[in-house]
Structures are given as C-alpha cells and as structure tokens.
C-alpha positions as CSV (number, residue, x, y, z in Angstrom):
1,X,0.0,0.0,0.0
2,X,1.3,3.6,-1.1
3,X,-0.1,6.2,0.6
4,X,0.1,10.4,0.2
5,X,-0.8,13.2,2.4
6,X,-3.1,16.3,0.2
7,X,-4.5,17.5,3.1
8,X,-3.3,17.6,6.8
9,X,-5.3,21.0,8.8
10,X,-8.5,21.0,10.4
11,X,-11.2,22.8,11.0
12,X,-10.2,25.3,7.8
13,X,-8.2,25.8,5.0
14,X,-5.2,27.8,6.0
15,X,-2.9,28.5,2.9
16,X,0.0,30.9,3.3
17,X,3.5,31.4,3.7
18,X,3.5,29.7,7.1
19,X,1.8,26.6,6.2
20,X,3.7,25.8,3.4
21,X,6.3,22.8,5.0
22,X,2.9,20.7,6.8
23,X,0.3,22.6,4.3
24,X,-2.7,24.2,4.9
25,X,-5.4,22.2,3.0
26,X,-7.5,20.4,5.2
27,X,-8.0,16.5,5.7
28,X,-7.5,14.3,2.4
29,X,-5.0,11.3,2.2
30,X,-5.0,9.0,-0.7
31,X,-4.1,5.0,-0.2
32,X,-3.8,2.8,-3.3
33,X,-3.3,-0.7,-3.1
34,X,-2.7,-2.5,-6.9
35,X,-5.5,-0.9,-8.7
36,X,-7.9,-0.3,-5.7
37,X,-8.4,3.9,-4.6
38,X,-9.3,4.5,-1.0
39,X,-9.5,8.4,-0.5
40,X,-9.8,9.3,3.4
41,X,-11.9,12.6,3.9
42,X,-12.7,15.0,1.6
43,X,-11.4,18.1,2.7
44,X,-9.8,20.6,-0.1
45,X,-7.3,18.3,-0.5
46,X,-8.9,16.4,-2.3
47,X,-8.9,18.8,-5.2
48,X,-5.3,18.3,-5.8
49,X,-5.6,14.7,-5.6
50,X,-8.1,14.3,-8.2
51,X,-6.3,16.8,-10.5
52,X,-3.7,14.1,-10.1
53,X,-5.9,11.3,-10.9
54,X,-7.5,12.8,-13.8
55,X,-3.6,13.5,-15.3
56,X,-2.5,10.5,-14.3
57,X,-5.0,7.6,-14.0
58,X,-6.2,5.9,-16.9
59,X,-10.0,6.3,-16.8
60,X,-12.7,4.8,-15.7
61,X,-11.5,6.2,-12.4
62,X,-13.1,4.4,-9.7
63,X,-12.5,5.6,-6.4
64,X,-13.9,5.1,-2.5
65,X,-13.9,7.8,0.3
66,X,-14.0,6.8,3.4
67,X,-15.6,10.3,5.6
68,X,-14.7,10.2,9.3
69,X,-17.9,12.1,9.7
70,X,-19.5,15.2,7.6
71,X,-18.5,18.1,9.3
72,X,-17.7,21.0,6.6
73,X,-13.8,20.8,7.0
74,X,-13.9,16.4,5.8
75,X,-16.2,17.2,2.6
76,X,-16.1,20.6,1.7
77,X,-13.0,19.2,-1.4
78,X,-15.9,17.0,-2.9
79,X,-18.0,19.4,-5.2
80,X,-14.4,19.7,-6.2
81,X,-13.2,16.6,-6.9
82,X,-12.9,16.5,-10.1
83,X,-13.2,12.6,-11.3
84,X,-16.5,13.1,-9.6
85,X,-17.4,15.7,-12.4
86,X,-16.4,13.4,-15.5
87,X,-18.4,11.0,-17.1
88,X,-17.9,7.5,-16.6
89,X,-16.2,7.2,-13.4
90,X,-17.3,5.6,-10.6
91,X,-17.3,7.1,-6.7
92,X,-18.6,5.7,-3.6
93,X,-18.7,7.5,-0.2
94,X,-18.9,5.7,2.9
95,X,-19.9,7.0,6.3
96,X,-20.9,6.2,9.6
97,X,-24.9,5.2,9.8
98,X,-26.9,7.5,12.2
99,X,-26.9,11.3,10.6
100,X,-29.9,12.7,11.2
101,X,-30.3,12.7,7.3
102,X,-28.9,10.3,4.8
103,X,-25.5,10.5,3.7
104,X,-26.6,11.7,0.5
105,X,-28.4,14.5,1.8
106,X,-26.2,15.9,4.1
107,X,-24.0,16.2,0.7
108,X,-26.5,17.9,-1.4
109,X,-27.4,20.0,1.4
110,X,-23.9,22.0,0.8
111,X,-24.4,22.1,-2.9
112,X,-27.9,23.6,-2.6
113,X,-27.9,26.6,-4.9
114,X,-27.8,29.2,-1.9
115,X,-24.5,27.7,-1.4
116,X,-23.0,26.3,-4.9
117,X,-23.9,26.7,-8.5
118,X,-23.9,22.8,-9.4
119,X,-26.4,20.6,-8.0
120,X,-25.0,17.0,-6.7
121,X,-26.9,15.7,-9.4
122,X,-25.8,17.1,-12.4
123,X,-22.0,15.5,-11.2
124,X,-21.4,13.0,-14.1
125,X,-19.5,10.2,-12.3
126,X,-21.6,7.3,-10.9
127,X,-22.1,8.0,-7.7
128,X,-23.4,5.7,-4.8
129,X,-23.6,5.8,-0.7
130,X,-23.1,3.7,1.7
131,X,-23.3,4.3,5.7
132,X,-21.8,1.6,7.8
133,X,-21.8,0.8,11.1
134,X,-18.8,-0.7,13.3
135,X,-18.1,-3.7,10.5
136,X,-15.5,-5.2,8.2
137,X,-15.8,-5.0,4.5
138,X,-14.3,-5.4,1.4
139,X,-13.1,-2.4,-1.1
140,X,-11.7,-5.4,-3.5
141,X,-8.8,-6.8,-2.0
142,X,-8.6,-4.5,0.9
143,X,-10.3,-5.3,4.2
144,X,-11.9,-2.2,6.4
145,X,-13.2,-2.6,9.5
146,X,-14.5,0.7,10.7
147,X,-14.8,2.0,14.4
148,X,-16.5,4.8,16.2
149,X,-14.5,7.7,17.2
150,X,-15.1,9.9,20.3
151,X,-16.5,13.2,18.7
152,X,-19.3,15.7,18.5
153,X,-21.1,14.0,16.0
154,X,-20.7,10.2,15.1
155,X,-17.4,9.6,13.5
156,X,-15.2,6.7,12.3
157,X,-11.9,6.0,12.7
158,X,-10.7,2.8,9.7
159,X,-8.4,0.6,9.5
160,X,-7.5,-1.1,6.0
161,X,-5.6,-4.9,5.7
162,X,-4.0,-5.6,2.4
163,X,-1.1,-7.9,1.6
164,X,-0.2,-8.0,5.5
165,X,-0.2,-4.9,6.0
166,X,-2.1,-2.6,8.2
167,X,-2.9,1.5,8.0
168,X,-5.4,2.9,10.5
169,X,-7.1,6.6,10.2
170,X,-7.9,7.7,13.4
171,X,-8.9,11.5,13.1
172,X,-11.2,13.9,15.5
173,X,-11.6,11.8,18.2
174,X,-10.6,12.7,21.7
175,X,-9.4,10.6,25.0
176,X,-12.4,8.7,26.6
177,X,-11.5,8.5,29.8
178,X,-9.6,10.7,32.6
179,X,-6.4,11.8,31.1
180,X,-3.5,14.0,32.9
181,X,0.2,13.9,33.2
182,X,2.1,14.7,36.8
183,X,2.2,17.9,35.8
184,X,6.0,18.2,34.7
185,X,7.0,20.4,31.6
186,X,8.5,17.6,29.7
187,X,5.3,15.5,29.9
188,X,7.5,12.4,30.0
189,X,5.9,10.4,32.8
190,X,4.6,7.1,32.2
191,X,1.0,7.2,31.6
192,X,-1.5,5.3,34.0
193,X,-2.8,2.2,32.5
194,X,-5.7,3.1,30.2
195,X,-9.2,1.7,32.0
196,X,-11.7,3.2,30.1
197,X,-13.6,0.8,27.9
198,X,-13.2,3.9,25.2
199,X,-9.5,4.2,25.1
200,X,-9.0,0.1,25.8
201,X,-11.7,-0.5,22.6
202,X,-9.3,1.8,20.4
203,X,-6.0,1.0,21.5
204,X,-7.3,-3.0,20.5
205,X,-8.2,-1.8,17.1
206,X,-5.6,-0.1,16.4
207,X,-3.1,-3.4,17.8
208,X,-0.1,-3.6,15.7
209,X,-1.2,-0.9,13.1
210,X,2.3,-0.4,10.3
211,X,1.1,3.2,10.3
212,X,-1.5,4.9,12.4
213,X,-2.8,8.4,11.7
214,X,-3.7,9.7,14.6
215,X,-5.7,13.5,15.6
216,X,-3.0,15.5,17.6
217,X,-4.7,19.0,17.2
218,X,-3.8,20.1,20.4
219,X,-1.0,20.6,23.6
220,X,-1.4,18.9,27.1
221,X,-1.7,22.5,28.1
222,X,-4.4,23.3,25.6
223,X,-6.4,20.4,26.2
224,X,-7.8,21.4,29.3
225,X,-10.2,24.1,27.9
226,X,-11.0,22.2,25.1
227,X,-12.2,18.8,26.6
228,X,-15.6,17.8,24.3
229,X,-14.6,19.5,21.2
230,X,-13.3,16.1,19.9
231,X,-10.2,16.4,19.3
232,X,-6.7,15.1,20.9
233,X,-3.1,15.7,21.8
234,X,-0.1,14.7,21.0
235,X,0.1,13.0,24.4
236,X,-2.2,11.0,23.9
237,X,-1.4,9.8,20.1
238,X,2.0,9.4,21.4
239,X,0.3,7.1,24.4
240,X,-2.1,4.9,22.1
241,X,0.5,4.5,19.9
242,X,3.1,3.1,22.0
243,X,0.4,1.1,24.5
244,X,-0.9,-0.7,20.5
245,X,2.6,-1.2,19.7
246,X,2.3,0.8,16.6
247,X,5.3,1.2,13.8
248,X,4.7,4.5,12.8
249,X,2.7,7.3,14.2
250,X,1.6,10.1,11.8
251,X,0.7,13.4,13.7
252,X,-2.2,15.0,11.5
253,X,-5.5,17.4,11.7
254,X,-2.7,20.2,12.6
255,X,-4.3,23.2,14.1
256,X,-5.0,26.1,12.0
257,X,-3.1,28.3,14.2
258,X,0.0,26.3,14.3
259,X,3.0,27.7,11.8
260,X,5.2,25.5,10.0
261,X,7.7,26.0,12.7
262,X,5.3,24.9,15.5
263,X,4.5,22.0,13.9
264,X,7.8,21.0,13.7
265,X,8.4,21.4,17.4
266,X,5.3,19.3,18.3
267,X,6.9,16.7,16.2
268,X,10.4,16.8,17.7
269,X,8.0,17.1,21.2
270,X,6.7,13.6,20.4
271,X,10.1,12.0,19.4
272,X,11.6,13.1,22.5
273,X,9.0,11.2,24.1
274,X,9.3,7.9,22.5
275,X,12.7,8.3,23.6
276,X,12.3,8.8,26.3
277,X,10.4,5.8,26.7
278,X,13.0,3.3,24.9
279,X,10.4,2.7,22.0
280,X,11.6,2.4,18.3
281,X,8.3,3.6,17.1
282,X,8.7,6.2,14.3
283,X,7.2,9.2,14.6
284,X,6.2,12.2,11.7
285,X,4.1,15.4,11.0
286,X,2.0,15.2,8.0
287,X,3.1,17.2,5.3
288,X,1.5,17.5,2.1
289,X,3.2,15.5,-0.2
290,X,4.3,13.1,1.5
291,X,4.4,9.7,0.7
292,X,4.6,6.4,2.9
293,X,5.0,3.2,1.0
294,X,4.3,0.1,2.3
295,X,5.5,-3.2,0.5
296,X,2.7,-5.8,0.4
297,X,3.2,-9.6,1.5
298,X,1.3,-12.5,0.0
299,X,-1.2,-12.6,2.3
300,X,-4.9,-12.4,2.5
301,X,-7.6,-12.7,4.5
302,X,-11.1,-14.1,5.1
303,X,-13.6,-11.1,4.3
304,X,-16.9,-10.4,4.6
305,X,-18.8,-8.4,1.8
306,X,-20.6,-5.4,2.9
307,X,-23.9,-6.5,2.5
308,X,-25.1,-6.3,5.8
309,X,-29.0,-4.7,5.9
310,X,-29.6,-1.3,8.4
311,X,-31.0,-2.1,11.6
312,X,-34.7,-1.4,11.3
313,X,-36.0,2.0,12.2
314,X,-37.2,2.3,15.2
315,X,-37.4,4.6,18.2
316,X,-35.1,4.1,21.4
317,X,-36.3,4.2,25.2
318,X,-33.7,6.4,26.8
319,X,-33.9,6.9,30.7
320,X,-32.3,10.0,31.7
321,X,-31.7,10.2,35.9
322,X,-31.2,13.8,37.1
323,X,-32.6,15.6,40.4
324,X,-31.3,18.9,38.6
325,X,-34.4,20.6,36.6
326,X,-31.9,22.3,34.4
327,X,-30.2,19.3,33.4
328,X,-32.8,17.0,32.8
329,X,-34.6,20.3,30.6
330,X,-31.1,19.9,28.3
331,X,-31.2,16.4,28.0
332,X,-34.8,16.3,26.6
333,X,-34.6,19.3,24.3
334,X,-31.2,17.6,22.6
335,X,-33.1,14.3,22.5
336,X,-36.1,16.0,21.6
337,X,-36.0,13.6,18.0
338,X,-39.7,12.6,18.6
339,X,-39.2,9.5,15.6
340,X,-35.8,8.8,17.2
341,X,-36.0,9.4,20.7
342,X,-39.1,8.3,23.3
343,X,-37.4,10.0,26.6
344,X,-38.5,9.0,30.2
345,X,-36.9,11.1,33.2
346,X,-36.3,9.9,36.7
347,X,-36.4,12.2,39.6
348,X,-33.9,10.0,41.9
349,X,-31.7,7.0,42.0
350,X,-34.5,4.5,43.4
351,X,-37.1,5.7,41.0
352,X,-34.4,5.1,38.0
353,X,-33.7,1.6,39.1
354,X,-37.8,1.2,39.0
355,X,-38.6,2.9,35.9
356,X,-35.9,1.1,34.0
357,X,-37.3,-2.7,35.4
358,X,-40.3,-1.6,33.9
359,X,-39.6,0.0,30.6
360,X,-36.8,-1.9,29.7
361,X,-34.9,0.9,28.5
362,X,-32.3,0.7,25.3
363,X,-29.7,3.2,27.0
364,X,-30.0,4.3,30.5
365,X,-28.4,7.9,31.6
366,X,-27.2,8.4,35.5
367,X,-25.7,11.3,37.6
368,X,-23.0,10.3,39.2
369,X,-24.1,12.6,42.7
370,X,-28.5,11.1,42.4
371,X,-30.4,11.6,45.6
372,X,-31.6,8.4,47.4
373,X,-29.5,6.1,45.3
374,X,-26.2,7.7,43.9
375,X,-25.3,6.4,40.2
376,X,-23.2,3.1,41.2
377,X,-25.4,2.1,43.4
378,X,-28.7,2.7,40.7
379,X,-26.0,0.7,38.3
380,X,-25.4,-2.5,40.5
381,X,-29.2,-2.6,41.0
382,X,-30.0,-2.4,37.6
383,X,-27.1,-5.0,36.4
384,X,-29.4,-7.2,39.0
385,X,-31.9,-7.4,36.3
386,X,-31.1,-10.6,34.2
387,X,-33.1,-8.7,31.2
388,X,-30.5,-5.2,31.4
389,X,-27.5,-6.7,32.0
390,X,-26.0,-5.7,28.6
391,X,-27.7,-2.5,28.5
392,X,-25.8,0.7,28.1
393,X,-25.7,2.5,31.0
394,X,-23.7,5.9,30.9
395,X,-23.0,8.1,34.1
396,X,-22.5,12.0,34.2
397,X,-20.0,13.2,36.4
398,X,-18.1,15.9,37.7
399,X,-15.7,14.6,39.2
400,X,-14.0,11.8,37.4
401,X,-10.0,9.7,38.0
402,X,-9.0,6.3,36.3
403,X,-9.5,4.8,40.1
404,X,-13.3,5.5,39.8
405,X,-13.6,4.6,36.4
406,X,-12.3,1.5,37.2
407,X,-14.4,0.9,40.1
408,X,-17.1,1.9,37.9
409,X,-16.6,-0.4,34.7
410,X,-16.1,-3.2,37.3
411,X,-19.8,-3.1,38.6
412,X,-20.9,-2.7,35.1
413,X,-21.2,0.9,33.9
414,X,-20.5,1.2,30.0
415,X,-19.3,4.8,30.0
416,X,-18.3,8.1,31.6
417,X,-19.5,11.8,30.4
418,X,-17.7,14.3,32.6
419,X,-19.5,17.4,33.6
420,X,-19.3,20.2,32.0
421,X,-19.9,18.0,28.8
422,X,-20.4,19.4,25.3
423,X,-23.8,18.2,24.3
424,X,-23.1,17.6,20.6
425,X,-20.3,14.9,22.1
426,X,-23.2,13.5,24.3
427,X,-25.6,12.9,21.9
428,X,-22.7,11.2,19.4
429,X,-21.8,8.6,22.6
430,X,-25.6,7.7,23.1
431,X,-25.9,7.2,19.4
432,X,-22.8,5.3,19.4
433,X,-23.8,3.0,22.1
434,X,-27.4,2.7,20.3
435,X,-25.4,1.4,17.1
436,X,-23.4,-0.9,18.8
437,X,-26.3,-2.7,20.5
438,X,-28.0,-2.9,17.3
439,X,-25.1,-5.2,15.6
440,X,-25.5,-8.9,16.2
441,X,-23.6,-10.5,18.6
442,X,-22.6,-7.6,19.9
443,X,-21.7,-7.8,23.5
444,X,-21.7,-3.5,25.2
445,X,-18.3,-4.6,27.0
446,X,-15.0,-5.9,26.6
447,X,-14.1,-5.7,29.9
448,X,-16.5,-7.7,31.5
C-alpha cells in the first residue's frame, strides 16, 4: 500500500507562507493498493488529488472515500473533486450510519444553490452511498473494518488490511476516559494504565497498526479548555501509539493556528517522548506530499462483503436520571427527536432503578451525585436485572480519576461523560452505544 498526504489541517483551510512545509489544506489522504483507490476525507485536499488522478489515472477512475464524519472541514474538497465531475467514473462514499439525514443529503445540502452553483446531481460520475456501522468490509482486496471515534457528532476511525499490512485513520476523536500527566513540563511520565472501555476499545483496534494516523490538534496544556470538542493531543497519540505497539505514528488534523515551525516542534516534542520511553516507534508530522509506502506480503484474509442490511428503524427508550431541573430540561430538548427518541426522566436513584425494570430501556443515563440512590449504586441494582445486564448505561459526572472509572466499569457501567460536557459529544456517545447494540452478537463490554 502507497499512501500520500493532500490535506493535513483542520477545521479550515489555511494556505499561506506559514503553512507551506505541513500545508494548509485540510484532511485528504490517498491510499492505493494495486489498482484499488481508497480516499480518506474529503477536505480541499482532495482537489489536488483528483487533478492528479485525472492527469494520471487511466479512466474509468473508480475511487472510495471513506468520511470520518460530515463536518464541513472532511467534505467541503468534494464538489471539487474533479473525477466526480467526469463521465464514466465511478465514486462511492462511505460514512458512519446515524446522521440525522442520509449521507446523500447531508451532501446535497452544501451544494444547494444558496450555497453552490452545481447541483449534486448534475455530477457525471456514478455516484453511490453507503453508511456503515462498526463492520468489516471489502473495497476489492482491501479489508476495512470501521470504528466509532469519540467526537461531536458520530465519526469513524478505519483501519485497511492488504497484503499483510495494516494502516489505520484515526482523526477527531478525543481521550475517553480521565487523562493528565504529573504535571511536569516535559510530559514524559509514564502514563497510568488506560481503563476506560473507550480508550481500551481503540487501543485493541488499532493493535499492531504499520502506520497509524492519529488527531493530535492540540498541547497537554491546551487540552484542558478544550475537553468535548473532539479532538486530541499529541500526548495521547504518542500514548495509544506506544500502549498498540504501533510502527509508525503520523501526527495529522494540525491546528489552524500552528506555523510551519510549531509543527515542527510538536513533532520533535513527540520523538523526545518515545525516547524517552526506549520505543523504536517512528514518529512524523503530515506534510502534504508526503508519501509512505508500504510493500505488500502474500497474504490475504477471510472477508466479509458489505452486504449487511440497516438495523430497522425504530425509536429508542432512553432513561435519563437527574434531580437537577436544568439538566434534565437539556437532556430532553437535545433528545427531543420525537421519531428517534421516546425519553423518560427519573427524579432520583430509586425511581431510575424502578422505571428502568419496567420500561426496559435501550440506553440508561445516571448522575453520578442522584439523591436516594447515587449512580453506582442505581448501576449494581440495575445490572441485577437478568433482562438489562448488557444494556448501556452511561454516568455524568463531575468529578472523574481512572480509580473511579475503574471501580465503575467493574460493577458494570458502560461509559463516563464528565461534567461540564459538550452536548453535541453526548448525543454522538448515546448514538454510538445505540449502534453498537443494534449489531449482532454484539456484547456492550470488553471488559467484563
């Protein structure tokens, strides 16, 4: 597999004499693999790369992009990707199942008149759509198994397999659980073990990745007034990375106020660090124009074609628990989906336990601090019940450390939202945890 950086900022385009080294195009990588085209996001790199394609690439082109999610900044390139304008070529985007419109539409929406002068359907190329959940498919020969990121809006992270041979992109997504260093300017202590299912989840499927390309949009001193905008540090790449025993960690989504030059001291950061640590893993800033090759094996594996139906449409049963008025009046206003949602409230931690024998909810919702019957104790009761044992149950809290996590995920709670949370992120982990429980087979914990 050969793949090539076109586009390596997020959140906006930020061309100019001090993004010229890293770039300032925003998320697009291209991976080919013999004759098979897998195009990560669709930022205004992508321009470039199909420029490229169309120069270069005997036609039909046929080409698959793979969005982490649908925020402006991963497909505002594709109404200028120009293979997608020709006749006779053939594109298929992929995204995570679960927008609140189709993928389709949530495409057309930014190439409404108001906004563009070409309608999505007056592109020539073939062009199909097709939303996955947490799966592995097949894009010819190369194997992708998808897996939700931690974001404000559902988002994928993939990982493709070809000739033994593994890449995983693993953009805007953020730590799970509790995360801190000692406090020390180099940042070079050894990281607690990792106990949120979150984190443990990703650092699994990310196991023994040749290359990883991994979010690091901010500092350890940035992150701390940015915790729920979905995005991570350098820190914690570097952590993931070494804890999966990764080969080569590729920095990327640089943010759009970082120069060329701080950039390249985040980088020599991060390789201090794995120094530090006695680690061989390589480590590298994406730059535009750069190209990784990987040289395939003879090796192949058993795949499964994605031809999996949606889950049927239905509305979930959510329990929210809260004896604050204010909170409980957010939580139903964001959930306020009436042909996604059917919301109950609880007033206290006995009632929640009740209410949830009784409605046998698809995802219940706990403070931490309930009166009567605090949030572990509401969880242990309700983990009782033969019936919810494998139902998602999600505690708010302000006051979080890996030793109560890990108390926590021992008596059975799936997840941790820490107060104060972004509600965009809370909705995407409910709707993430609703997903996951609608895949066969699909057990809510790995750590049980």
């Amino acid at each position: 597999m050969r793949l090539r950086f076109w586009g390596t900022r997020g959140s906006i385009a930020v061309p100019g004499p001090d993004t010229v080294r890293y770039g300032g195009n925003t998320s697009c990588v291209e991976v080919v693999s013999n004759d098979v085209l897998i195009i990560l996001d669709c930022g205004t790199g992508v321009r470039g790369l199909g420029l490229d394609l169309m120069a270069n690439r005997k036609p039909p082109i046929e080409a698959h992009i793979l969005l982490s999610h649908t925020h402006w900044d991963h497909i505002q390139g594709f109404p200028f990707f120009p293979p997608a304008l020709a006749p006779g070529n053939r594109i298929t985007v992929y995204s995570a199942r679960g927008y609140e419109k189709p993928l389709k539409e949530v495409l057309e929406g930014q190439m409404d008149y108001t906004y563009f002068p070409i309608k999505l359907a007056q592109m020539a190329s073939d062009i199909n759509f097709r939303e996955v959940d947490e799966e592995t498919f097949d894009i010819g020969h190369v194997q992708v198994t998808s897996h939700f990121m931690n974001h404000t809006v559902l988002a994928m992270g993939y990982k493709l397999f070809s000739g033994g041979k593994t890449i995983v992109y693993a953009t805007d997504t953020e730590p799970f659980g509790t995360y801190h260093t000692d406090g020390t300017t180099g940042g070079s202590a050894v990281r607690p073990q990792f106990v949120h299912e979150g984190d443990v989840r990703f650092i699994h499927f990310i196991e023994g990745a040749d290359v990883l390309i991994h979010d690091a949009q901010y500092t350890e001193q940035e992150y701390p007034k940015k915790v729920g905008w979905g995005h991570s540090t350098v820190d914690y790449a570097v952590e993931v990375a070494l804890a999966a025993k990764v080969g080569h960690l590729v920095l990327f989504h640089h943010d759009v106020i970082r120069t060329d030059d701080q950039v390249a001291q985040l980088e020599e950061y991060a390789r201090n660090k794995v120094a530090e640590r006695g680690s061989s893993l390589i480590v590298t800033a994406a730059a535009e124009g750069t190209e990784i090759d990987l040289e395939e094996r003879d090796e192949m594996r058993i795949h499964r074609r994605l031809s999996s139906p949606a889950p049927a449409t239905r509305r979930y049963k959510l329990l929210f628990a809260d004896d604050d008025p204010s909170t409980i009046r957010l939580l139903q206003e964001s959930f306020s989906d009436e042909h996604l949602y059917d919301v109950h409230v609880a007033p206290d931690g006995i009632k929640a336990v009740e209410m949830a024998s009784e409605l046998k909810p698809d995802l219940v919702l706990l403070d931490m601090r309930l009166s009567l019957l605090d949030g572990y104790s509401a969880t242990k009761e309700i983990r009782h019940q033969a019936q919810l044992k494998h139902t998602p149950v999600l505690i708010i809290t302000d006051h979080s450390s890996e030793e109560i996590e890990a108390e926590g995920f021992k008596i059975g709670v799936t997840d941790f939202m820490r107060k104060p949370f972004a509600i965009a992120q809370l909705r995407a982990r409910v709707q993430m945890w609703l997903h996951r429980q609608d895949q066969p087979n699909n057990a809510t914990s790995i750590l049980a």
